[in-house]
C-alpha positions as CSV (number, residue, x, y, z in Angstrom):
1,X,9.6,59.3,-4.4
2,X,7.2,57.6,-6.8
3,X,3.9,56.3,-4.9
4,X,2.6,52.9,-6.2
5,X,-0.6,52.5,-7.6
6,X,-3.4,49.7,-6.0
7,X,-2.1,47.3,-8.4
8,X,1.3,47.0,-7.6
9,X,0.0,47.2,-3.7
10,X,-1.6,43.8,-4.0
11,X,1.2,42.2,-6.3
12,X,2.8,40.4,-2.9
13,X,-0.5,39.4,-1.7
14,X,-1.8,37.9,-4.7
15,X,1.6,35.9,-5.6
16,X,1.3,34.3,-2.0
17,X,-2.1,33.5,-2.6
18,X,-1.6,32.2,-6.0
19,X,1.7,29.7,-4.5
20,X,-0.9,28.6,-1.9
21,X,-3.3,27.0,-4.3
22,X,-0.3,25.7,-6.3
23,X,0.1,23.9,-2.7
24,X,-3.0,22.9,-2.3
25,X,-3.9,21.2,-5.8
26,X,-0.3,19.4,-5.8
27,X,-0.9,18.0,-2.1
28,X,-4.8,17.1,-3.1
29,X,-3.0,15.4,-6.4
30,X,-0.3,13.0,-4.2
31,X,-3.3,12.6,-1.6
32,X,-5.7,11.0,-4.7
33,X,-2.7,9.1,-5.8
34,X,-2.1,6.6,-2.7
35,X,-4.6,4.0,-1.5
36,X,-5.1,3.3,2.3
37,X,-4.9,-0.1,3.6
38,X,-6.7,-1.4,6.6
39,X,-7.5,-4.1,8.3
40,X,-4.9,-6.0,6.9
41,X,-4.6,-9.9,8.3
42,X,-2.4,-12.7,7.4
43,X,-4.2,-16.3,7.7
44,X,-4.5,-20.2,6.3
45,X,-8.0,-19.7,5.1
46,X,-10.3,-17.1,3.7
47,X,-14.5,-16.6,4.7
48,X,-15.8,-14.6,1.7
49,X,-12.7,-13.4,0.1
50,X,-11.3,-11.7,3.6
51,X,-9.1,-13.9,6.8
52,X,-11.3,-15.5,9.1
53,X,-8.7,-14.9,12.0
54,X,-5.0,-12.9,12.2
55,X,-2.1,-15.1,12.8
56,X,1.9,-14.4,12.7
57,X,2.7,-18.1,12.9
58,X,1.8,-21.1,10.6
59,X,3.4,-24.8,10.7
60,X,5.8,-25.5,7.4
61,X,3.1,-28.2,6.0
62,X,0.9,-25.3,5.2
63,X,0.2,-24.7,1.8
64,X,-1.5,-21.2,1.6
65,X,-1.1,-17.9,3.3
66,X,-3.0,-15.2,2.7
67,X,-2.9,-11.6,3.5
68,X,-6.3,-9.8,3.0
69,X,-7.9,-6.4,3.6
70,X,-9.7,-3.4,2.8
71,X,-8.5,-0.5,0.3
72,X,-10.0,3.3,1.3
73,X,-8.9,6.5,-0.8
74,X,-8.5,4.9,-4.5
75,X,-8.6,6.7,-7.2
76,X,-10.5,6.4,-10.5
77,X,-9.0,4.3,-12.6
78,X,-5.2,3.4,-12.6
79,X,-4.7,2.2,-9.2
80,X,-2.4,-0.7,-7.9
81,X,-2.0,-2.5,-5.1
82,X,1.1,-5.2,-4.9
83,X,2.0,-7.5,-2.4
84,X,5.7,-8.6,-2.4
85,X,6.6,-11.8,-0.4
86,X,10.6,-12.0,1.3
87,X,12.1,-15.1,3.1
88,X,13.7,-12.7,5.9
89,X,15.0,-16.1,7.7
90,X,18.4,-15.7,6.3
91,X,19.4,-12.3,7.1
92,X,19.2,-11.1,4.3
93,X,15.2,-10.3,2.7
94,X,15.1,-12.8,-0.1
95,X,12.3,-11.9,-2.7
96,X,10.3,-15.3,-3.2
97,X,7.2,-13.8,-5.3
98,X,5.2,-10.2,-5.8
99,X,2.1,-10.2,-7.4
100,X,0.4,-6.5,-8.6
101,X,-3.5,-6.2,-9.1
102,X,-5.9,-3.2,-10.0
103,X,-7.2,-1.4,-7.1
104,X,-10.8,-1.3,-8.2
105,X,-12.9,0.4,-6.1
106,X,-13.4,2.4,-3.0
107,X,-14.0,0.0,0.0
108,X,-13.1,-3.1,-1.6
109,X,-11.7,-6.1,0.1
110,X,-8.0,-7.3,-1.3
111,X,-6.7,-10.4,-0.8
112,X,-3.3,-12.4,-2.0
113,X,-1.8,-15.4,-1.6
114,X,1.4,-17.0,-1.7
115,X,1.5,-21.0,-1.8
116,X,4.3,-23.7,-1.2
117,X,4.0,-27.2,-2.9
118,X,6.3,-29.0,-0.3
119,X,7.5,-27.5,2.8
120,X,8.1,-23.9,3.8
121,X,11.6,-23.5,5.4
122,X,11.5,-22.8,8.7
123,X,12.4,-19.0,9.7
124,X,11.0,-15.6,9.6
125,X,8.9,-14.4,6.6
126,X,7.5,-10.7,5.5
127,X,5.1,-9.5,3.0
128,X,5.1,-5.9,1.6
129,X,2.1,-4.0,0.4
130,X,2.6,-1.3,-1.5
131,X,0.1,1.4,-3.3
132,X,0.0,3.9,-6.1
133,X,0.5,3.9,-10.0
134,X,2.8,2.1,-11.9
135,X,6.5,3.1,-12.1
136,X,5.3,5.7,-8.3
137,X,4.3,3.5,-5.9
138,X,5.1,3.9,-1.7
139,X,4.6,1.2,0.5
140,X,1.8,1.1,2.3
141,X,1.9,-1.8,5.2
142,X,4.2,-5.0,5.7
143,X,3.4,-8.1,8.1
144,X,6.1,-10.2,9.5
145,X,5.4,-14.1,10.1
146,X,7.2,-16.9,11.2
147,X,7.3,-20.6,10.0
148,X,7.8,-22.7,13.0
């Protein structure tokens, strides 16, 4: 029986440790490519750029609604953060508007808004946030609200 030389002794051990940092540097690179949102509110008005309170019902002569909050964990440059808008009243989740803007830097404030000229119809309404890079983004939050 041929013995195996030091080499060939620490094959196993080095292919393990080589498929860990494979690991590793792929979960750091899907960790860098998502934003965290926080602090997310929904509201008629805005105080420098963020809600001044966090409501889930608004009256159908309302104009505005925003959603606003804070993005942690962006990356460099290429970032997006989008906030899609559905009339869920229905049944059904009917896509009224979306809206995609650069997530620029770490700690920054977000805010969208969605408007209606006349009336809102009455029912249930949700708005999606999602994070990531164009063409690979995963939601991040949603907020339901109602129109009463």
């Amino acid at each position: 029986m041929k013995e195996k030389n030091q080499f060939q002794k620490s094959m196993p051990i080095l292919a393990t440790a080589v498929c860990f940092l494979a690991i590793l540097a792929l979960a750091a690179g899907c960790a860098d490519s998502q934003a965290t949102l926080s602090g997310i509110k929904l509201c008629d008005g805005i105080d420098d750029g963020v809600c001044r309170d966090d409501r889930d019902q608004f009256p159908p002569h309302n104009p505005r609604i925003y959603v606003t909050g804070v993005a942690t964990g962006v990356p460099k440059t290429g970032a997006l953060i989008t906030a899609t808008w559905f009339y869920t009243g229905a049944g059904e989740m009917e896509k009224i508007d979306s809206l995609t803007l650069p997530a620029s830097e770490e700690g920054a404030d977000f805010r969208f808004w969605i408007e209606e000229d006349e009336q809102w119809r009455l029912g249930r309404y949700e708005v999606v946030l999602t994070t990531g890079f164009a063409g690979n983004e995963a939601e991040a939050s949603r907020r339901e609200f109602t129109i009463k």
